[in-house]
LONUVEX-49207 format. One record per atom (N, C-alpha, C): x, y, z. Coordinates in steps of 0.1 Angstrom, whole numbers, plus 2048, in hexadecimal, padded with zeros to 3 digits. Each point is the difference from the previous one (the first is absolute). Example, Ala and Ser with C-alpha at 12.3 -4.5 7.8 and 13.67 -1.06 7.14 Angstrom:
8847C784E;7F780C800;80980C800;7FC80B7F9;80980B800;7F880B808;
REM end
This chain:
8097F4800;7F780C800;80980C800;8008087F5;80680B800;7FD80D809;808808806;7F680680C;8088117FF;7FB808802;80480B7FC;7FD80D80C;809808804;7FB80880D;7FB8107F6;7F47FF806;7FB80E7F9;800810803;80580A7FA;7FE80A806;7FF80D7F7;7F5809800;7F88097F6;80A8087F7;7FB8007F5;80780C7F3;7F680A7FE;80380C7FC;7F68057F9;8068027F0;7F87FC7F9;7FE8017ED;7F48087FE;8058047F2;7FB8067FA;7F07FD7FC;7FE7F1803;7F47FD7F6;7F87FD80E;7EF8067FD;7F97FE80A;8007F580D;8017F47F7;7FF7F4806;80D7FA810;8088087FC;80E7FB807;8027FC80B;7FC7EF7FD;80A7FA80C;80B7F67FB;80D7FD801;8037F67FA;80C800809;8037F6805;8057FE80D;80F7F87FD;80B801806;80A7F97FF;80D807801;8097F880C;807806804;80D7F4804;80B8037F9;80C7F7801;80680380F;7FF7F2802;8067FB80E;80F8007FD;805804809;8147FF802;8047EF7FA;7F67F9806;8017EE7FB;8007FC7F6;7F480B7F4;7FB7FC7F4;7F67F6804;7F880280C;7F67F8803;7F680B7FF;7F47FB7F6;7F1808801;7F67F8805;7FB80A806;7F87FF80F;7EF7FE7F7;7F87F8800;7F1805800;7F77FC808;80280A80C;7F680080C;7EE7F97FC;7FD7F7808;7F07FB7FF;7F980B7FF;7F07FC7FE;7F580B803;7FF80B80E;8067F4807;800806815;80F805801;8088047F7;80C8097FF;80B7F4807;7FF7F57FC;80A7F580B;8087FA7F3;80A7FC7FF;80A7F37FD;7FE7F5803;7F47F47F9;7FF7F3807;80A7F67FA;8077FA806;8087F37FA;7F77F380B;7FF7F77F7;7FC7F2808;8097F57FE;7FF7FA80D;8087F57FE;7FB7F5807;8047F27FA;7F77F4807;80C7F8808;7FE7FE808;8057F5809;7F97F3804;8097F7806;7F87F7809;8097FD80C;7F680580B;80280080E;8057F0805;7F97F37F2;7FD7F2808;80C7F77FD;80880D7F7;80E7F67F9;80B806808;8087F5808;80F80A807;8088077F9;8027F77F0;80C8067F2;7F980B803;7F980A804;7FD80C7FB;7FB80B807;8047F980D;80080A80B;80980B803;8078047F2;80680D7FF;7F7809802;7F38007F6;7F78087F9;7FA808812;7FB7F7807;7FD80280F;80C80A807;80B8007FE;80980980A;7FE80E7F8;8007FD7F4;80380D7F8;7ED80D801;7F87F0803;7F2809803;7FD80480D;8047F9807;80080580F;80C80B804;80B8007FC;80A809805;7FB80C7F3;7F88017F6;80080D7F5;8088037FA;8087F37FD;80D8087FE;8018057EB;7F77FC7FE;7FC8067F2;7FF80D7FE;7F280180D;7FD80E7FC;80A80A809;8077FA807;80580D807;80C8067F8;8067F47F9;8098017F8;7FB80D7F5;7F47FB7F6;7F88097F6;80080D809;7FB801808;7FE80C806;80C809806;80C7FA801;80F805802;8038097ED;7FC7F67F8;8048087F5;7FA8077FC;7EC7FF7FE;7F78067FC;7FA809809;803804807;7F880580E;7F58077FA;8018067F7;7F18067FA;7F57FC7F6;8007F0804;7F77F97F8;7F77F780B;7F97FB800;7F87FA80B;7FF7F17FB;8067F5803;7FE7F57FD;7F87F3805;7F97FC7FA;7F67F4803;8067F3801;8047FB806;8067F07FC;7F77F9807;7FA7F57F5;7F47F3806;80D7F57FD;7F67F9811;8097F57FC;7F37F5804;8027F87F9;7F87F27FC;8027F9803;7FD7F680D;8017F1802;7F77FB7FC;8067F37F8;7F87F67F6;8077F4802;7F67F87FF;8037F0802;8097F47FD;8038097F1;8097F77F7;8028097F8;80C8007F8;80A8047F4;7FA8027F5;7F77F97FF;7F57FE7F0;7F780D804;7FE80380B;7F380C7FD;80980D802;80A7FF807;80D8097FB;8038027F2;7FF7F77F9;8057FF7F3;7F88077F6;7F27F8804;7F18067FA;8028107FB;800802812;802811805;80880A7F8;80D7F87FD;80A80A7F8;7FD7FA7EF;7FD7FA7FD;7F88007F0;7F58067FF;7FB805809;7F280A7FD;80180E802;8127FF807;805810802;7FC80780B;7FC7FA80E;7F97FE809;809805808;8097F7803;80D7FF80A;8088037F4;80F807809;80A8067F5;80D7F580A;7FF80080B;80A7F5801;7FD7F3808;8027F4804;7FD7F3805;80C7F7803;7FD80080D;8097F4808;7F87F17FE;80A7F67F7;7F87F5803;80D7F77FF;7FD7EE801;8057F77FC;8068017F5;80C7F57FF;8087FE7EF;7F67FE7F6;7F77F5805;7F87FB7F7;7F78097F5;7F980A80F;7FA80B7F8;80780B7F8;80D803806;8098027FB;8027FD7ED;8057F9801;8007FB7F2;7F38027FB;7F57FF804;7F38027F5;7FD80C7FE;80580A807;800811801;8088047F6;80A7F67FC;80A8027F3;7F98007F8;7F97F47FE;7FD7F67F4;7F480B7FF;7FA806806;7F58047F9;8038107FA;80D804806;80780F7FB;8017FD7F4;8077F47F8;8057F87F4;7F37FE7FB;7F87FE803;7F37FC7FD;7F780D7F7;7FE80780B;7F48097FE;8088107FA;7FC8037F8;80480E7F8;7FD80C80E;7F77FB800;7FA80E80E;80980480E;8057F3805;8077FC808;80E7FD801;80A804806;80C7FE7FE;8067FD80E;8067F5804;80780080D;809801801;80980380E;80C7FE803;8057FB810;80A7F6803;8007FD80C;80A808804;7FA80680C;80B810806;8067F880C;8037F4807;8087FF807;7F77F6806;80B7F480C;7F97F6806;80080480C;7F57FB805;7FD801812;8057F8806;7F77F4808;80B7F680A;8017F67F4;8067F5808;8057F17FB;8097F7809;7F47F57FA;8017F580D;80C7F87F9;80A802803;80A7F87FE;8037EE7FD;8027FB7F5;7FF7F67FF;7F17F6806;7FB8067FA;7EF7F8806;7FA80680F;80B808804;7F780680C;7F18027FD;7FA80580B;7F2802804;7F57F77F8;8017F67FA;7F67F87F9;8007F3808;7F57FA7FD;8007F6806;7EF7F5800;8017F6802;7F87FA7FB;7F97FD812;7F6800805;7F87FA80B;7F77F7802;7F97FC808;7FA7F3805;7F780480C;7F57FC806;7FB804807;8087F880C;80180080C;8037FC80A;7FC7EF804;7F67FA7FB;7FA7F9809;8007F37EE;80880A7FB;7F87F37EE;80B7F8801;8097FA807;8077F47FD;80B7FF7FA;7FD80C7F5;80E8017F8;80D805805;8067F67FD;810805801;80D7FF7F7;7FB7FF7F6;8057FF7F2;8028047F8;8078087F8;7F78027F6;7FC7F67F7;8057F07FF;7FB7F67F9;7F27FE806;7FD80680C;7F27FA805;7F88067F8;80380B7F8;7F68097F8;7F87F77F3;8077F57FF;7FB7F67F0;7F37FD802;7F68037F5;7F7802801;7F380A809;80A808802;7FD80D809;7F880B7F7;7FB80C808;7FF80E7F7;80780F807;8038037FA;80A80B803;7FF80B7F9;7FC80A80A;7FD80F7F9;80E8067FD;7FB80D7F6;80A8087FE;7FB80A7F5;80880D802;7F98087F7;8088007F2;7F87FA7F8;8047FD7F4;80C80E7F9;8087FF7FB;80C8097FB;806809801;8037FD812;802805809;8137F9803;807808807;80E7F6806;7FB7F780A;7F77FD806;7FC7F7807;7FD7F37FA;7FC8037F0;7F77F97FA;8107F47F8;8088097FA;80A7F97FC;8097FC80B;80480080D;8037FE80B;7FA7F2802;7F4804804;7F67EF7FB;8047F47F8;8028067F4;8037F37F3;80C7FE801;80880B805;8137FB805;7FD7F380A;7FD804808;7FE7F580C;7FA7F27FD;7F98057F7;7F37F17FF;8097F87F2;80C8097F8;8087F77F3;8097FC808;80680580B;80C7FD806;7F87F5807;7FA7FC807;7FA7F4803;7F57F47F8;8048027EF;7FB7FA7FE;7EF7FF801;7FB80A804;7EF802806;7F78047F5;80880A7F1;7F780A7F9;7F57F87FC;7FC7F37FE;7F37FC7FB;7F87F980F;808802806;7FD7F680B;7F580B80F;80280A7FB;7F380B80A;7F880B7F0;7F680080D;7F880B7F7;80380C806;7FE8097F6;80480F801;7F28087FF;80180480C;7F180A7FB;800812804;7FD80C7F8;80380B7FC;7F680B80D;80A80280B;7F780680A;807808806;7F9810802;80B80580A;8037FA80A;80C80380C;7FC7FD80F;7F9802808;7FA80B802;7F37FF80D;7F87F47F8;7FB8007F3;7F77F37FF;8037F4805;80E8007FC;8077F17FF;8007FD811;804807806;7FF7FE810;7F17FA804;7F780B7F9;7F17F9808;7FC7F47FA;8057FC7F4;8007F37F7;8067F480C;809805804;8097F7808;7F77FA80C;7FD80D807;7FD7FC80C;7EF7FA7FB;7FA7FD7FD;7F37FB7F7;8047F07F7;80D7FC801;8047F77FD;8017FD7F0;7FC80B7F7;7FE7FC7F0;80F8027FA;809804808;8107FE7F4;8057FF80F;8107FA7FB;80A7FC80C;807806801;80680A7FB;80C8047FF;8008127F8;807806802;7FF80F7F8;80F806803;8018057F2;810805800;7FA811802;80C807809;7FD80D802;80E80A7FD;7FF80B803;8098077FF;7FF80C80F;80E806805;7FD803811;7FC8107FA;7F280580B;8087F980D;7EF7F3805;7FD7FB7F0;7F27F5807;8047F6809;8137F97FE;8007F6807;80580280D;80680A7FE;7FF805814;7F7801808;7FB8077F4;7EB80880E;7F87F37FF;8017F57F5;7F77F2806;8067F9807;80F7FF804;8087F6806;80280780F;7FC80D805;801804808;7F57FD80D;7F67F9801;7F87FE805;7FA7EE800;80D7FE7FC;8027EF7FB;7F37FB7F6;7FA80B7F7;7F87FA7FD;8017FC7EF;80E7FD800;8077FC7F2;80C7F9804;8067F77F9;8107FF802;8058007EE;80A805800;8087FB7FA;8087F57F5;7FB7FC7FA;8087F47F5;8077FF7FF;80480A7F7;80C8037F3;80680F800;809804804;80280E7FE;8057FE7F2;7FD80F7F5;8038047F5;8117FD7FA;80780280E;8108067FE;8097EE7FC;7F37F6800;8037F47F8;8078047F2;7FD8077F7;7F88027F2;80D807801;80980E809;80B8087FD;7FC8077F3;7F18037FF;7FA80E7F7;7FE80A808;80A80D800;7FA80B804;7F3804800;7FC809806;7F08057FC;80580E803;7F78097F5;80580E805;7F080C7FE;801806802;7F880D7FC;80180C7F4;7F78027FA;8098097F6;7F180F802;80D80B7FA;7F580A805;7FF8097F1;7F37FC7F7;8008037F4;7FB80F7FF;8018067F4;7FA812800;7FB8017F1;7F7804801;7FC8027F2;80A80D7F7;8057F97F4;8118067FC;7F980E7F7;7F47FF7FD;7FC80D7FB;7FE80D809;7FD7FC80D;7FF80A80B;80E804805;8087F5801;80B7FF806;80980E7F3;8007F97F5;80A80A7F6;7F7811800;7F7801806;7F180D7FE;80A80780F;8007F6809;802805810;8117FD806;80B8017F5;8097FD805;80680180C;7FB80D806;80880280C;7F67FB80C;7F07FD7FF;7FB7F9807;8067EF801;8047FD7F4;8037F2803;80C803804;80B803804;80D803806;7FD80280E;7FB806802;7FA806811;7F97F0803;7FD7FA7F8;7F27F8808;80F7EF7FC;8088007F7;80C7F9805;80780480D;802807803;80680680B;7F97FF80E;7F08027FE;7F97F5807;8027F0800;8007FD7F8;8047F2805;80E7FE804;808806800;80E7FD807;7FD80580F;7FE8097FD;7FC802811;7FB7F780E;7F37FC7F8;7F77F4804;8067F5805;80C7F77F3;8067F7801;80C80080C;809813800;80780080A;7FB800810;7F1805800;7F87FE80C;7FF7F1804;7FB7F67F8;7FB7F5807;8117F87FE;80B8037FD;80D7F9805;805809810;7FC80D802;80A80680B;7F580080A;7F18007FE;7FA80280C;7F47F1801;8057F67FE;7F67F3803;7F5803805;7FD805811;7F980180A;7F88097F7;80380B7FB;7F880E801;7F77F57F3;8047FF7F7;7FE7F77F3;7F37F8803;8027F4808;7F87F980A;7EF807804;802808805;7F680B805;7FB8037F6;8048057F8;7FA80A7F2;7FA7F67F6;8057F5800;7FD7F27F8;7EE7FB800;80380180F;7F47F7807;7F580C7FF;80380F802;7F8804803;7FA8047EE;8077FE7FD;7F98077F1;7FB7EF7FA;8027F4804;7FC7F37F8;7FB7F780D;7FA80380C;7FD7FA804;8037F1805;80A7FD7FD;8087F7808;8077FF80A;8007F680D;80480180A;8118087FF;807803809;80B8067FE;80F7F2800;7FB7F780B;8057F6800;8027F67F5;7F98027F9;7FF7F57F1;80780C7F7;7FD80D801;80C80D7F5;8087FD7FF;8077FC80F;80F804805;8097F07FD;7F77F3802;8057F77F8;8027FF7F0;7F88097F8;7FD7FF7F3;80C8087FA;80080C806;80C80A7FC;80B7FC802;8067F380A;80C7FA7FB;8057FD7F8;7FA7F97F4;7FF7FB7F4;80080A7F8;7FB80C7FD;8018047F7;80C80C7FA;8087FF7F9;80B8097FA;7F78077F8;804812806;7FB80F7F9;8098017F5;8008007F6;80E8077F6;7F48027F6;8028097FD;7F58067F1;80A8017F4;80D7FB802;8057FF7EE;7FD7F17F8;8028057F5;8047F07FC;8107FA7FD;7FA7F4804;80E7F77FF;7FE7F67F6;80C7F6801;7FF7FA7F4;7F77F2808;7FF7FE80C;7F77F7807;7F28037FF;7FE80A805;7F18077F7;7FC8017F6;8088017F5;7FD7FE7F4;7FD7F27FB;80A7F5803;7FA7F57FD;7FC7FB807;7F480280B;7F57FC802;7F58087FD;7FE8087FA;7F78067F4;8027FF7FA;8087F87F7;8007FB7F7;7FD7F07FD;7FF7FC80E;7FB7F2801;7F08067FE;7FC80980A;7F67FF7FD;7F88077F8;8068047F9;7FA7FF7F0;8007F57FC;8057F87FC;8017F27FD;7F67FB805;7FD7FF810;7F87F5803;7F080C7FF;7FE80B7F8;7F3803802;7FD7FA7EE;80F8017FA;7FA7FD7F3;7FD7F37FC;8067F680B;7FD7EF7FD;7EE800803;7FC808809;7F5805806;7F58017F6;8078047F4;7F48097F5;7FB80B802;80680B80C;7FB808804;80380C7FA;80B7FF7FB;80780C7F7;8067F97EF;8018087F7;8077FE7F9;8128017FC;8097FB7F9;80A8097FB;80080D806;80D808806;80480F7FF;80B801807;8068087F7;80D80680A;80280680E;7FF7F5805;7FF80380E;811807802;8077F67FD;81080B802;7FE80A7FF;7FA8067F8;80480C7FD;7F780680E;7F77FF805;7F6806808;8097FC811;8057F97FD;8087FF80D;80B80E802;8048047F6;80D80A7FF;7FB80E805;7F5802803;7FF80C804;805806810;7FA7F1808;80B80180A;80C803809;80480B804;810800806;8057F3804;80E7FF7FB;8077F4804;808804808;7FE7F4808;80C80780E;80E7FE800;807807801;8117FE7FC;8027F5805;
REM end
């Protein structure tokens, strides 16, 4: 959205208003109807990879930042908690949201549809957390079902949300044991898959944290299989719509600079991190503070990051979910870290 700060001329011809005024940035301002600068952005409070988005909304550190440079513009920032990465995705294909914290998975489809759609153009502006070699994933069992296997799963059903890193995490585990035809897979978020559980219609449900701490915390889940079997990273990526972004350069610089901040907050102050966590997502503080072990803040890319988005591109395209596209090339926009 191109945006422009307005302020009166007088001309010659009756009519005269025509507004525009160059910013020191070469950033143009165009104030809403209610005289504001809205930018939106979607998050999800329910994924830990992306519990950047939370420090940077709670501490303000966007707008205080905008407001250090612009001090004479008044700015709107919405932020969005949503369920999953696909209505994020939705959001910024309809021009809705201008930036989005989600999953690799969605990640890559945020590409694929920039490549896609003439209207739409993406770019990934930097990653949030990542669970290190299969951190935070993990497959569960209800307490009392017997299983202690994962061979006990043969002939079993087992949730997961279909093309998702949980979901390929799943089919690692279940090839590496020989299992892929040997359980059924059935396509559910988690809160479903939990009440499916305790109701007894599936055995098993793969999650991503912080679900398997806050159901294991109250013993009313255990544990299987942790993810870090598989030694697939999982990471977070934080996409921006690249037409806004090249329109708002010096907004997306200030709002990178946000996310370094954020990421240096939850490595130097855990405790404060913890607090701010729970209180903006509603999870206990004790299940945060185990979750946030696991996860490494670095928002560049590496060559480790890269090829596992590049795996999974691969495993969304064995999927049928995407076609062919130069994904390389959509990785490069990136900072790489020396």
């Amino acid at each position: 959205m191109r945006e422009k700060h307005a302020r009166k001329h007088k001309f010659i011809s009756i009519c005269a208003i025509l507004i525009m005024v160059t910013l020191a940035a070469s950033v143009f301002i165009t104030p809403s109807s209610n005289g504001k600068v809205t930018i939106n952005i979607g998050y999800q409070s329910i994924t830990a990879q992306t519990w950047g988005a939370l420090i940077i909304k709670q501490q303000q550190l966007f707008e205080r930042k905008l407001k250090v440079r612009y001090p004479y513009i008044d700015f709107n920032i919405q932020w969005h908690d949503e369920v999953s990465g696909s209505v994020i995705n939705n959001n910024m294909l309809a021009h809705k949201y201008q930036i989005g914290y989600m999953g690799d998975m969605p990640s890559i489809i945020n590409l694929y549809n920039g490549y896609l759609h003439e209207e739409y153009n993406s770019r990934l502006l930097a990653i949030d957390g990542k669970g290190l070699g299969g951190k935070n994933q993990s497959i569960l069992v209800s307490q009392d079902s017997g299983i202690n296997d994962i061979h006990d799963l043969v002939g079993r059903t087992v949730s997961v949300p279909i093309a998702s890193s949980t979901h390929k995490m799943l089919l690692d585990i279940l090839s590496q044991n020989d299992l892929l035809d040997k359980v059924e897979i059935i396509n559910q978020d988690i809160p479903t898959a939990y009440n499916m559980i305790t109701t007894g219609k599936i055995q098993a449900l793969a999650a991503w944290e912080p679900y398997p701490s806050y159901l294991m915390q109250n013993d009313q889940m255990i544990k299987l299989i942790d993810g870090e079997v598989t030694g697939n990273d999982y990471l977070a990526g934080i996409m921006i719509d690249d037409d806004w972004a090249k329109t708002n350069s010096e907004y997306t610089s200030i709002f990178l600079s946000s996310i370094k901040e954020s990421h240096e907050f939850l490595r130097n102050y855990p405790d404060e991190s913890v607090k701010i966590i729970s209180q903006e997502s509603g999870f206990p503080p004790e299940v945060i503070a185990n979750v946030l072990k696991n996860i490494d803040w670095e928002m560049e890319m590496t060559s480790s990051n890269r090829d596992t988005l590049k795996k999974n591109y691969q495993f969304l395209y064995e999927l049928g979910l995407l076609k062919d596209f130069p994904v390389e090339a959509y990785l490069n926009t990136v900072k790489e870290k020396n």
